[in-house]
RODO-2510 file (C-alpha; in nm, 4 decimals, decimal comma):
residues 474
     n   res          X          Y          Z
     1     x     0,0000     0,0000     0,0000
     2     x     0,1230     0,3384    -0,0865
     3     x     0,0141     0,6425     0,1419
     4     x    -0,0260     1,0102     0,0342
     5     x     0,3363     1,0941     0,2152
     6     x     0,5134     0,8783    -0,0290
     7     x     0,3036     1,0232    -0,3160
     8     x     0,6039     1,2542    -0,4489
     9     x     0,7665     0,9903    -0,5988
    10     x     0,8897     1,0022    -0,9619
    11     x     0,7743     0,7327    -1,1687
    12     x     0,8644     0,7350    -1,5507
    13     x     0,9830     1,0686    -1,4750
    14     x     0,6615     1,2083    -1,3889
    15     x     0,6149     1,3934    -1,1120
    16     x     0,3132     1,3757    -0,8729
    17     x     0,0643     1,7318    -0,8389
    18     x    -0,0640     1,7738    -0,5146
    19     x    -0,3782     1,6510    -0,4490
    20     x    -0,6718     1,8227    -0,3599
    21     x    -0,8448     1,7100    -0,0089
    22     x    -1,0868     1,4253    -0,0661
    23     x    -1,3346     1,4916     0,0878
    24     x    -1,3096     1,8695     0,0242
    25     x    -1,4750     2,1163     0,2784
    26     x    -1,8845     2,1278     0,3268
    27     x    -2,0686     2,4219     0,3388
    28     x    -1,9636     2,5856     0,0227
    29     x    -2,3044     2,6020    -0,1276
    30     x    -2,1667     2,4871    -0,4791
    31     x    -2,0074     2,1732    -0,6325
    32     x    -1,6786     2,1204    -0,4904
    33     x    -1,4445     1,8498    -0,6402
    34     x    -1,1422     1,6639    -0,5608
    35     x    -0,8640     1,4960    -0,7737
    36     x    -0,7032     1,1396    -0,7777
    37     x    -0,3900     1,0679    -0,9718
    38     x    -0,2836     0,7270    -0,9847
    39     x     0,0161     0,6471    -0,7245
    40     x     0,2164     0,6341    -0,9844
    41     x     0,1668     0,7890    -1,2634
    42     x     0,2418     0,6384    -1,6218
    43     x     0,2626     0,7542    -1,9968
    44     x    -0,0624     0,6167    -2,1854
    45     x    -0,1477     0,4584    -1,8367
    46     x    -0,5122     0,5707    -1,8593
    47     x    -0,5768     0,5775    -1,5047
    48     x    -0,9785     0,6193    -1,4624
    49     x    -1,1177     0,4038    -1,7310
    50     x    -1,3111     0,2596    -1,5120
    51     x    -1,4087     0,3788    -1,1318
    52     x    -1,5953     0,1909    -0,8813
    53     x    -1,7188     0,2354    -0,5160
    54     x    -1,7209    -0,0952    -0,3072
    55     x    -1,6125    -0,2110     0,0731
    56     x    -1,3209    -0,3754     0,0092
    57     x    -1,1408    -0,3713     0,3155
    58     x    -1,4748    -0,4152     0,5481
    59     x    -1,4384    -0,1421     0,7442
    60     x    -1,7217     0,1632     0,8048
    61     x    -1,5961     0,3802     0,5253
    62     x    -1,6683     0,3080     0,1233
    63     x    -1,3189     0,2820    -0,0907
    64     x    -1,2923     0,3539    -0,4309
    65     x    -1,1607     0,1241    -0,7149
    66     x    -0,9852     0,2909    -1,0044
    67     x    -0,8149     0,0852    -1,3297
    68     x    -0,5847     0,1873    -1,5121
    69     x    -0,5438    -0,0713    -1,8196
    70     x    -0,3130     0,1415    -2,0203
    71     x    -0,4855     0,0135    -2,3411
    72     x    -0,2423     0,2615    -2,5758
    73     x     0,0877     0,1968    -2,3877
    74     x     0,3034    -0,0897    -2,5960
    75     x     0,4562    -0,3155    -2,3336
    76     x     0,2543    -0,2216    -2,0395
    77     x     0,0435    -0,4490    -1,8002
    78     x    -0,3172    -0,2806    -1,6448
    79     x    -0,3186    -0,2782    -1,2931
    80     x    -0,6000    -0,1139    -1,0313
    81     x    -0,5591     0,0703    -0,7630
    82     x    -0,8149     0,0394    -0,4646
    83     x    -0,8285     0,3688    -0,2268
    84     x    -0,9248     0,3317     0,1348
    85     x    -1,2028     0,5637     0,2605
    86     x    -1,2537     0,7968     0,4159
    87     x    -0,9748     1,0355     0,3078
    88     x    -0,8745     0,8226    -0,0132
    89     x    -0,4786     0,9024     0,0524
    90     x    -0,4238     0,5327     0,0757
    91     x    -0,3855     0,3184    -0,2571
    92     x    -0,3687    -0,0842    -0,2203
    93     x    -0,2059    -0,1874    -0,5762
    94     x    -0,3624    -0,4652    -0,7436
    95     x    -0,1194    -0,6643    -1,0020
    96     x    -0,2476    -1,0037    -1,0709
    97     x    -0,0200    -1,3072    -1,0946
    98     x    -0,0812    -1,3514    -1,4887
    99     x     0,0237    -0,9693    -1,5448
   100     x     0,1435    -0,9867    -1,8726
   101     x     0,2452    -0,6767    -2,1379
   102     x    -0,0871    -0,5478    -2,3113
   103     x    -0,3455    -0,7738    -2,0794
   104     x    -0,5983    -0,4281    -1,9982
   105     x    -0,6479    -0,5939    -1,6648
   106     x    -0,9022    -0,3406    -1,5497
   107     x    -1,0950    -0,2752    -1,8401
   108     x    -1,3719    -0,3637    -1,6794
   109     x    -1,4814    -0,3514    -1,2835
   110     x    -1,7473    -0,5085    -1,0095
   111     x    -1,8158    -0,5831    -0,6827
   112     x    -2,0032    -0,7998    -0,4276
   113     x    -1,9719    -1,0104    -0,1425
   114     x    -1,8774    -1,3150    -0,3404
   115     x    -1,7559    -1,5796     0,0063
   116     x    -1,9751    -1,4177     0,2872
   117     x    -1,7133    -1,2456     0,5250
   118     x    -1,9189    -0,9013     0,5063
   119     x    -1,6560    -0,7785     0,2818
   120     x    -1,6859    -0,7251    -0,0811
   121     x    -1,4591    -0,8955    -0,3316
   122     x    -1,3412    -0,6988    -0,6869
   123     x    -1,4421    -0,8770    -0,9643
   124     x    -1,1622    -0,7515    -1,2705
   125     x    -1,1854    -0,8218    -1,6345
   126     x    -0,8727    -0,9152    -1,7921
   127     x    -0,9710    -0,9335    -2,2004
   128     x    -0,6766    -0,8960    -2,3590
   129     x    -0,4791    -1,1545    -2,1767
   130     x    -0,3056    -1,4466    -2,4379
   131     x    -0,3917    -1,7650    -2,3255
   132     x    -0,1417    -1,8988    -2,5118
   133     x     0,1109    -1,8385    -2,7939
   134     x    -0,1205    -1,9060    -3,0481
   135     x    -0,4713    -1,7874    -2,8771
   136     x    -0,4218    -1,3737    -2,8620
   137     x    -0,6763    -1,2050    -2,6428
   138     x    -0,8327    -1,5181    -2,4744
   139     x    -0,9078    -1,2757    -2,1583
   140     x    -0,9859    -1,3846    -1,8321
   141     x    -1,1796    -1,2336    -1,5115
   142     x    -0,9240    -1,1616    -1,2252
   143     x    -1,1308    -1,1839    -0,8392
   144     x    -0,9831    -1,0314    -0,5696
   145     x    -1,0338    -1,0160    -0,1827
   146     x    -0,9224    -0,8271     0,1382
   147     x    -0,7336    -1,1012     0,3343
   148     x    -0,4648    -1,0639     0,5878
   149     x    -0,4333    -0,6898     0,5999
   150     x    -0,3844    -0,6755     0,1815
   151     x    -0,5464    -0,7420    -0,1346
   152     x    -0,5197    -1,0900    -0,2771
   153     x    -0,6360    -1,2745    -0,5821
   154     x    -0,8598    -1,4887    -0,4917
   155     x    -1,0062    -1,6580    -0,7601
   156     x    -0,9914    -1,6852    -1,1446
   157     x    -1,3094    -1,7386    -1,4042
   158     x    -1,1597    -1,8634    -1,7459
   159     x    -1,3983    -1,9425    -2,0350
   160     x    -1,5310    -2,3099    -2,0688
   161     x    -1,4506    -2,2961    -2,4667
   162     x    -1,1674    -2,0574    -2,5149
   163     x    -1,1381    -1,8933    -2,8589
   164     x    -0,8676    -1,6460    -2,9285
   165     x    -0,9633    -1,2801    -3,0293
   166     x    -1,3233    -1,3753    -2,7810
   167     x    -1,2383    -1,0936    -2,5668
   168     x    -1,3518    -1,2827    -2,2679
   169     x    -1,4164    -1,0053    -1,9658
   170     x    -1,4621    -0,6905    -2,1616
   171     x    -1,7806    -0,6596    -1,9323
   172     x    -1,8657    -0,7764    -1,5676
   173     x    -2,1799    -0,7285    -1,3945
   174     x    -2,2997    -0,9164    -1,0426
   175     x    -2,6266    -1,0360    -0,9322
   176     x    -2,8791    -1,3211    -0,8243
   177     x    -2,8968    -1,4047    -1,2358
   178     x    -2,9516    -1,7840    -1,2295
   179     x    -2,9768    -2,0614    -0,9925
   180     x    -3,0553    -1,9744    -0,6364
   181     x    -3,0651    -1,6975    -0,4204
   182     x    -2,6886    -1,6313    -0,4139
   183     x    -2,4532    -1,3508    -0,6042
   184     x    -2,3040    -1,4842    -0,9928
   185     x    -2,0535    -1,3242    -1,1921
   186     x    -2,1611    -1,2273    -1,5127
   187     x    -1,8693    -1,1591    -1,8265
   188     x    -1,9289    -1,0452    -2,1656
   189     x    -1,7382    -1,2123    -2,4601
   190     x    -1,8372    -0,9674    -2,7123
   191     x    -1,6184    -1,1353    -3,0058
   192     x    -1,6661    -1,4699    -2,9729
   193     x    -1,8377    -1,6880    -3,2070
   194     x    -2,1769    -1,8373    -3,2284
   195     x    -2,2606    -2,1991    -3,2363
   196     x    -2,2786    -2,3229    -3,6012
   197     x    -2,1240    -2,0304    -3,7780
   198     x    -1,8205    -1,8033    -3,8381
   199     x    -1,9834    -1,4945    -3,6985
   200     x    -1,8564    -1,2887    -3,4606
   201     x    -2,1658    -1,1888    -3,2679
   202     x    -2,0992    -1,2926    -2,9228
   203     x    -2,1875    -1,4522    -2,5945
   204     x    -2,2462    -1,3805    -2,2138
   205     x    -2,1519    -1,6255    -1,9510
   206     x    -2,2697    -1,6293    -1,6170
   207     x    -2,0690    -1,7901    -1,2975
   208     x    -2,2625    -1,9838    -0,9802
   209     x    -2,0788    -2,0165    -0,7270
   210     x    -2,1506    -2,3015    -0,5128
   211     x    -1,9559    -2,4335    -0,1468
   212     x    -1,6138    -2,5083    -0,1881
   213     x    -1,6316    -2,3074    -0,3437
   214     x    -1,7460    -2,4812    -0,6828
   215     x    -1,8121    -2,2724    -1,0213
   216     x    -2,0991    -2,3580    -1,2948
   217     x    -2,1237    -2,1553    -1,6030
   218     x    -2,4366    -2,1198    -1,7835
   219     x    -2,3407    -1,9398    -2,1340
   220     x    -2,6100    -1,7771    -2,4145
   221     x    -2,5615    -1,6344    -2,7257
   222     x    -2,6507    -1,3548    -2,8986
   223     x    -3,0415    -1,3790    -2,9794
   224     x    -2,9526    -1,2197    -3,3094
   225     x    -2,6299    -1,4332    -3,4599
   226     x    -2,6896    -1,3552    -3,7510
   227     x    -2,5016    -0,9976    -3,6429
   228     x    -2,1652    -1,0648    -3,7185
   229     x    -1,9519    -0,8554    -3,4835
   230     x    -2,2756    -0,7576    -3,3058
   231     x    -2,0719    -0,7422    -2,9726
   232     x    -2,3307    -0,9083    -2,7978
   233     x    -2,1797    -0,8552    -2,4120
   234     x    -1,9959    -0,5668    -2,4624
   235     x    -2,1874    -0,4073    -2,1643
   236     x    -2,3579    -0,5839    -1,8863
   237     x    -2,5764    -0,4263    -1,5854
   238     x    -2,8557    -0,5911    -1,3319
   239     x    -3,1551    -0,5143    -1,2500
   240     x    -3,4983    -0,6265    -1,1765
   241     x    -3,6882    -0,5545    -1,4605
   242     x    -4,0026    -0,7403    -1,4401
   243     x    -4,0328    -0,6686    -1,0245
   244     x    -4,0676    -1,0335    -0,9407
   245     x    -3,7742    -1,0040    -0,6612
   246     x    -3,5010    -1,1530    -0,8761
   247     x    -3,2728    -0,9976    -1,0624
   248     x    -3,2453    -0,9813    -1,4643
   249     x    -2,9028    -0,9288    -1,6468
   250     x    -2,9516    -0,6742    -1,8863
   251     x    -2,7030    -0,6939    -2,2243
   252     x    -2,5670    -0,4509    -2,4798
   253     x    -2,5320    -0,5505    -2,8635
   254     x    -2,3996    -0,2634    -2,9921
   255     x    -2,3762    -0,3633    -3,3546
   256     x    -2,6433    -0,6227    -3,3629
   257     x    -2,9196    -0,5122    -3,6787
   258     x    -3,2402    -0,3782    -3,6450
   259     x    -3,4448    -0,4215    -3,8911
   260     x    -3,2888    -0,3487    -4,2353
   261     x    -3,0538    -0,0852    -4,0524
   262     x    -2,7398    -0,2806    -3,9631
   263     x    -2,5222    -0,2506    -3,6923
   264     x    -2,8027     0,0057    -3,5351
   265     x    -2,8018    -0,1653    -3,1680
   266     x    -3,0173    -0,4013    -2,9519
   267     x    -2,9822    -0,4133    -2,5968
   268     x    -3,1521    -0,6994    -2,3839
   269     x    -3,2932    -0,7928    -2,1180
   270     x    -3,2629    -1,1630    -2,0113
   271     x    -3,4759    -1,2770    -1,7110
   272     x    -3,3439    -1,4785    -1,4054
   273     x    -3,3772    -1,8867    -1,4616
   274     x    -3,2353    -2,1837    -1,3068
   275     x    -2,8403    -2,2873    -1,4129
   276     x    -2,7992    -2,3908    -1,7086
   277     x    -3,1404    -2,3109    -1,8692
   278     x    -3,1605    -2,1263    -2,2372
   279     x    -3,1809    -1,7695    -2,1999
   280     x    -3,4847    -1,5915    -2,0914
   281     x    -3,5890    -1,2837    -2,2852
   282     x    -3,7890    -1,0367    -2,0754
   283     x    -3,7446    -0,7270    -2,3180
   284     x    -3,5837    -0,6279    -2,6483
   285     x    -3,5102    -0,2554    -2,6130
   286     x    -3,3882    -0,1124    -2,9915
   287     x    -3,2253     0,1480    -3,0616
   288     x    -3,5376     0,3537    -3,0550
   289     x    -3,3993     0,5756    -3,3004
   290     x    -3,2203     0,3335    -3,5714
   291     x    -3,2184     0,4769    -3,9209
   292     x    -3,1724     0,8590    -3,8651
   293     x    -2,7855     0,8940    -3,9208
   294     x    -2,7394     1,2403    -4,1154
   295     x    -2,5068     1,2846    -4,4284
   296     x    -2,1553     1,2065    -4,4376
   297     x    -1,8919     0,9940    -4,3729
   298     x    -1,8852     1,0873    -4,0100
   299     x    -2,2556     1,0463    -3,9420
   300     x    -2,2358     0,6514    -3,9807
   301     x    -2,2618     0,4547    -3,6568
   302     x    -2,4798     0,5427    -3,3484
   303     x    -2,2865     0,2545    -3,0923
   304     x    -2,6314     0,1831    -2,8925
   305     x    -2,5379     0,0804    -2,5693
   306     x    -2,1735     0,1293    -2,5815
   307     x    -2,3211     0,2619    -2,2064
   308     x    -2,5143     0,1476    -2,0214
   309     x    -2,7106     0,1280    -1,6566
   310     x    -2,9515    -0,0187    -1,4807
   311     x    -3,1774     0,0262    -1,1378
   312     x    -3,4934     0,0868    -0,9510
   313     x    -3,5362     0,4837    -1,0702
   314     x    -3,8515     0,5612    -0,8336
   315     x    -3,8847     0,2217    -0,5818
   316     x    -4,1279     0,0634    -0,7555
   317     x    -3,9695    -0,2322    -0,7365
   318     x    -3,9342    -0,2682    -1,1608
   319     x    -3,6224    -0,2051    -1,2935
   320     x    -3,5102     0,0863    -1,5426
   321     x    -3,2501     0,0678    -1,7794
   322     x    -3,0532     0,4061    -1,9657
   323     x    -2,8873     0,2912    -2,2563
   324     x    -2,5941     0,5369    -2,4545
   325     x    -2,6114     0,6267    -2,7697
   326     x    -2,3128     0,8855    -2,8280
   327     x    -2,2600     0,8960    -3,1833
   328     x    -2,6521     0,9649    -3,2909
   329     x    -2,7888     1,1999    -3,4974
   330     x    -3,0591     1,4455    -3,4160
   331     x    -3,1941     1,7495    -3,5134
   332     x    -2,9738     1,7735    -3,7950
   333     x    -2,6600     1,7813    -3,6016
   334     x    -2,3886     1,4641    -3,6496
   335     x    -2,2980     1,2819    -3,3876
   336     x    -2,4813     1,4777    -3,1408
   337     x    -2,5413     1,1826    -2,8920
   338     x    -2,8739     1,0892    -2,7252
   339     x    -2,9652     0,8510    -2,4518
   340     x    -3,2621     0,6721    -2,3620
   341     x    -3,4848     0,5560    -2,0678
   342     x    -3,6524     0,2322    -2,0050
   343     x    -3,8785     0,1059    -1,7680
   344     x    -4,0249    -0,2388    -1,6563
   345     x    -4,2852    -0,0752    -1,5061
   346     x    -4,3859     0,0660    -1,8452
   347     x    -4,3100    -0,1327    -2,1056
   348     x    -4,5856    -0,1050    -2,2876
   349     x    -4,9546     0,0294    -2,3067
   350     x    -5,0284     0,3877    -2,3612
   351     x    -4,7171     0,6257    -2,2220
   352     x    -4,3943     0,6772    -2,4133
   353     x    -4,1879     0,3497    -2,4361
   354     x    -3,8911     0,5635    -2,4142
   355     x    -3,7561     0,8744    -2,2762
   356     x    -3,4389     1,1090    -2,4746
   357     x    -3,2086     1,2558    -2,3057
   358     x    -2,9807     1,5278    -2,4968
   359     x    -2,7533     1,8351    -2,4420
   360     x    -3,0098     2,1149    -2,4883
   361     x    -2,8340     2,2897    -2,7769
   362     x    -2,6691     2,0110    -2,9366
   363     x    -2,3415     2,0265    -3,1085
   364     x    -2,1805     1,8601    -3,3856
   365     x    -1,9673     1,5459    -3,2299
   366     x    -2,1289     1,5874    -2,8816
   367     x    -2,0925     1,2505    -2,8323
   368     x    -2,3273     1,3464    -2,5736
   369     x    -2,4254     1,0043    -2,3628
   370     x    -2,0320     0,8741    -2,4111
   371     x    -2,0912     0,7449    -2,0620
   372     x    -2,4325     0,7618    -1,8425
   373     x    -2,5374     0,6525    -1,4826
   374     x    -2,8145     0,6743    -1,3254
   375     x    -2,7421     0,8192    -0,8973
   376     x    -2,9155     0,9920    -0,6167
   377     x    -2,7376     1,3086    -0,6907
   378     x    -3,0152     1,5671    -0,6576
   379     x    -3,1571     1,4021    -0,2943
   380     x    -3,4556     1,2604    -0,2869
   381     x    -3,6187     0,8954    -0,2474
   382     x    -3,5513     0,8375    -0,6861
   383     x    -3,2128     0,8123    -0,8916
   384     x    -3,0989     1,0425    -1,0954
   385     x    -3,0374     1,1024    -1,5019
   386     x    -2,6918     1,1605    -1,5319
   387     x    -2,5511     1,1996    -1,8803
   388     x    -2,1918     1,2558    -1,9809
   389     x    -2,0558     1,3986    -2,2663
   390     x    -1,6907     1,4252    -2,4589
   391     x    -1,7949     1,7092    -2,7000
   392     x    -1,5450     1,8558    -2,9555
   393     x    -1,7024     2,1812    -3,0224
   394     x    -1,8282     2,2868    -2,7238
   395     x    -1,7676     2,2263    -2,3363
   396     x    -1,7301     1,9025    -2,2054
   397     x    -2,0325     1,8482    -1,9684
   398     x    -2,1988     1,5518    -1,7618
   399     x    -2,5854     1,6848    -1,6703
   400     x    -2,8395     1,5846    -1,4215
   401     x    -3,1637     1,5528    -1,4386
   402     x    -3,3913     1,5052    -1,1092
   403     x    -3,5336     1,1370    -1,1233
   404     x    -3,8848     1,2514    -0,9680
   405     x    -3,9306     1,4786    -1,2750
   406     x    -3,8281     1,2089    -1,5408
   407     x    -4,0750     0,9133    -1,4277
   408     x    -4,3701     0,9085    -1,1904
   409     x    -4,6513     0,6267    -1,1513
   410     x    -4,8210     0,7350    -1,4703
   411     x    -4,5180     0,6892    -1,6759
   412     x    -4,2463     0,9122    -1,8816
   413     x    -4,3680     1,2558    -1,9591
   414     x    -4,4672     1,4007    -2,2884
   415     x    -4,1207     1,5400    -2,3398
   416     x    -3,7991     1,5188    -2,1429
   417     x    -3,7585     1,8197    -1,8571
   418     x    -3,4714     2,0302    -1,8871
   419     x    -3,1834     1,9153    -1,6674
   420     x    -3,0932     2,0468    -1,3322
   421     x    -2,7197     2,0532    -1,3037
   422     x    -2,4600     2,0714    -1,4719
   423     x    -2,0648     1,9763    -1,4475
   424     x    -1,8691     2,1128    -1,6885
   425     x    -1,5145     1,9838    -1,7201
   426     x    -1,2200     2,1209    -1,5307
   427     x    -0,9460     2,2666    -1,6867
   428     x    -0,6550     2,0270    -1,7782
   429     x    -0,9140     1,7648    -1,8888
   430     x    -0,8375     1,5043    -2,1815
   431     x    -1,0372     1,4462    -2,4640
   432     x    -1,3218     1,2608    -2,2966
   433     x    -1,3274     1,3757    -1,9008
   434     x    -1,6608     1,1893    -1,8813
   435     x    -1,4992     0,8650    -2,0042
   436     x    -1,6122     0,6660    -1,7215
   437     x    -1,9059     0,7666    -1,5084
   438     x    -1,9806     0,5868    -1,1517
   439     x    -2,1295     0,6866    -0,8016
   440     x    -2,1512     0,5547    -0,4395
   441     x    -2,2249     0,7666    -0,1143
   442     x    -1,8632     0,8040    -0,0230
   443     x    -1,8918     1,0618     0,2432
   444     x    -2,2647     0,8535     0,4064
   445     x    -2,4438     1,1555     0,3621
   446     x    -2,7320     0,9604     0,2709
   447     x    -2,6948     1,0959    -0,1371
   448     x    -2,4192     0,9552    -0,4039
   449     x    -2,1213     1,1418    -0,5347
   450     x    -2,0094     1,1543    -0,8964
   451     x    -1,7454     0,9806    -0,9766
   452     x    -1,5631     1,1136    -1,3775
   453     x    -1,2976     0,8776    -1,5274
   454     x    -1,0773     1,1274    -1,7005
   455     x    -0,8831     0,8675    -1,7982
   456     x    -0,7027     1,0443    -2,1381
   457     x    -0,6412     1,3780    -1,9817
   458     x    -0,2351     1,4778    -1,9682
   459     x     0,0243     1,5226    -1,7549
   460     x     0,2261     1,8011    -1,8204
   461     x     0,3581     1,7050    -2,1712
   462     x     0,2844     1,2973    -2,1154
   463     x    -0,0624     1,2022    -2,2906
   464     x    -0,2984     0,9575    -2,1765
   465     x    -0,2014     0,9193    -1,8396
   466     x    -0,5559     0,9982    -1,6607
   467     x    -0,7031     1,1335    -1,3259
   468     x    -1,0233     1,0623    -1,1250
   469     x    -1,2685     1,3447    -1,0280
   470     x    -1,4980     1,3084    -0,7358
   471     x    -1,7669     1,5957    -0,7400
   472     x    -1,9431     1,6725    -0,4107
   473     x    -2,3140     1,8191    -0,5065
   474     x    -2,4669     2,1137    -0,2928
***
């Protein structure tokens, strides 16, 4: 573990800025925000891909998980960082025992209490790791605990049918999915290839754990192999959609058809069922607005549910589910980015299926909804909208809208409110400062703070090397 004393240390020649307090002072009556730099700060290490609140170390306070995969850096391994709470100036370094050059261990994050010591373990996908010499980007999924005063590995999830380029762990999502009442690991193998043919259009796999501890997997498809490269897995979240007490895995496909539009985007929602059973599907949620790319060679691709989140929005026990889209096109403008909002609750019958959420006076390349999350920022018994953007031509923002004004027991409004915050990047920010997006009540003030993954922003002249903001809401 490295504390904040030692944090002046010169690492690839780069040195350390001070930090700002974490938590900062109260009582300012406006957003107040603190910055993490990784320990150790590395060229193209893209520290803050992806952030996560969890209690790893069991005691009172939440800690905060940060990765930093360096997906751009030839010859680096990822690693992930895990800072204690309260104050954050203590890092536990997480290297696994397969580190190997290029693996983007960290690319993707969870957590849960997997064994039942009150404690939660980190669940870390490990794609791009080479199974062999001959099977390149096998992946793996990387779980780690809190034991003896440290962090240590304590348990590996491999795929039961390797296949080179599969991508296995490029998602990871936890949750009650099959089986019975216990937590699974879900992992998205968004390249791997469908039974019978030589597409692409990958699979999800979902691991039970049983005493022992013994592992099942129960693996499905994508509904829609006939999408070649449909990256069926790419993004995973949990909820319960239907409200019958169990949870329901919800899966991105971001390239899977609709209709005649190709590669427009699918997103689905599978429903809980006993190990081992076929898939269940509960909901088909479509890009609601496939088909309406503008002119030019930029306007192409919308990449449907390259985000994605999922919870209860107003307690009614039904799930919602706010799917990215940041490269779609509307009013006009290319690449503005939208998102969308879906509820169980609501699925059908006479309100909207589907609420839009978009920067008020869009931009061209936006790329508003790059990453989303829904959060109890605002205060209040509902989550939050909260929708971030890596705009080229305009201010990089993430905005908030109040969950009590976006869905009430009749439904979605006619049209989508206007939003009620706004966080606009800070200065020194790279090219997407909203390039991960996560929340937890770190402070237990009884509301979540935001959590930004600037995970591209600069060091002095070094690119790519990344800091984590953590924005305390008045």
């Amino acid at each position: 573990m490295i504390a904040s004393s030692a944090l002046a240390l010169l690492v690839g020649q780069l040195p350390l800025p001070a930090a700002a307090p974490c938590p900062p002072p109260t009582g300012t009556g406006r957003v107040t925000t603190c910055i993490l730099r990784s320990p150790e700060p590395r060229p193209l290490g893209s520290f803050g891909t992806r952030t996560l609140v969890l209690s790893f170390d069991g005691d009172a306070y939440p800690d905060l998980a940060v990765s930093e995969p360096a997906p751009q850096a030839p010859g680096l391994a990822g690693r992930v960082w895990v800072f204690r709470g309260p104050t954050f100036d203590e890092a536990l370094l997480l290297v696994p025992p397969l580190s190997q050059a290029e693996d983007r261990f960290g690319t993707s994050l969870a957590a849960a209490d997997l064994d039942g010591d009150g404690r939660d373990e980190l669940v870390v996908g490990v794609p791009h790791h080479d199974a062999g010499p001959f099977e390149k980007d096998v992946g793996y999924v990387s779980i780690w605990s809190f034991q003896a005063g440290g962090p240590t590995e304590w348990m590996q999830l491999h795929p039961g049918i390797p296949q080179a380029g599969g991508r296995f762990g490029t998602a990871v999502a936890v949750g009650d999915v099959v089986g019975a009442a216990r937590v699974d690991v879900a992992v998205g193998t968004p390249f791997r290839r469908v039974t019978g043919t030589t597409l692409d259009a990958g699979t999800v796999s979902v691991f039970a754990f049983h005493p022992g501890p013994v592992v099942t997997e129960t693996t499905w498809e994508n509904p829609k192999p006939s999408s070649d490269h449909g990256e069926f897995g790419n993004r995973l979240a949990v909820t319960d959609w239907n409200g019958d007490g169990s949870d329901d895995l919800v899966v991105a496909a971001i390239f899977n058809d609709v209709g005649a539009v190709p590669h427009a985007g699918q997103v689905f929602v599978l429903g809980h069922v006993p190990e081992g059973a076929p898939a269940s599907i509960l909901a088909r949620l479509d890009n609601p607005y496939a088909g309406g790319e503008g002119a030019g060679p930029a306007c192409v691709s919308e990449r449907y549910g390259m985000t994605l989140d999922a919870g209860d929005l107003d307690g009614d026990g039904f799930g919602e589910v706010l799917v990215g889209a940041n490269r779609d096109d509307h009013q006009g403008v290319c690449e503005a980015g939208r998102a969308s909002l879906f509820s169980g609750a609501h699925a059908g019958g006479p309100v909207p299926a589907t609420l839009p959420f978009v920067h008020p006076a869009p931009a061209p390349f936006d790329l508003m909804a790059y990453r989303v999350e829904l959060a109890d920022v605002v205060g209040g018994p509902e989550l939050d909208v909260v929708v971030g953007s890596a705009a080229a031509n305009q201010p990089q923002i993430a905005l908030v809208w109040d969950g009590a004004a976006v869905l009430g027991p009749g439904g979605f409004p006619a049209a989508t409110p206007l939003p009620v915050h706004g966080f606009e990047a800070l200065h020194g920010h790279g090219p997407h400062s909203s390039g991960d997006l996560s929340s937890g009540d770190l402070d237990r003030s009884g509301r979540d703070e935001l959590i930004l993954g600037d995970y591209d922003a600069p060091l002095g002249p070094h690119l790519r090397v990344g800091r984590v903001l953590i924005t305390w809401w008045p």
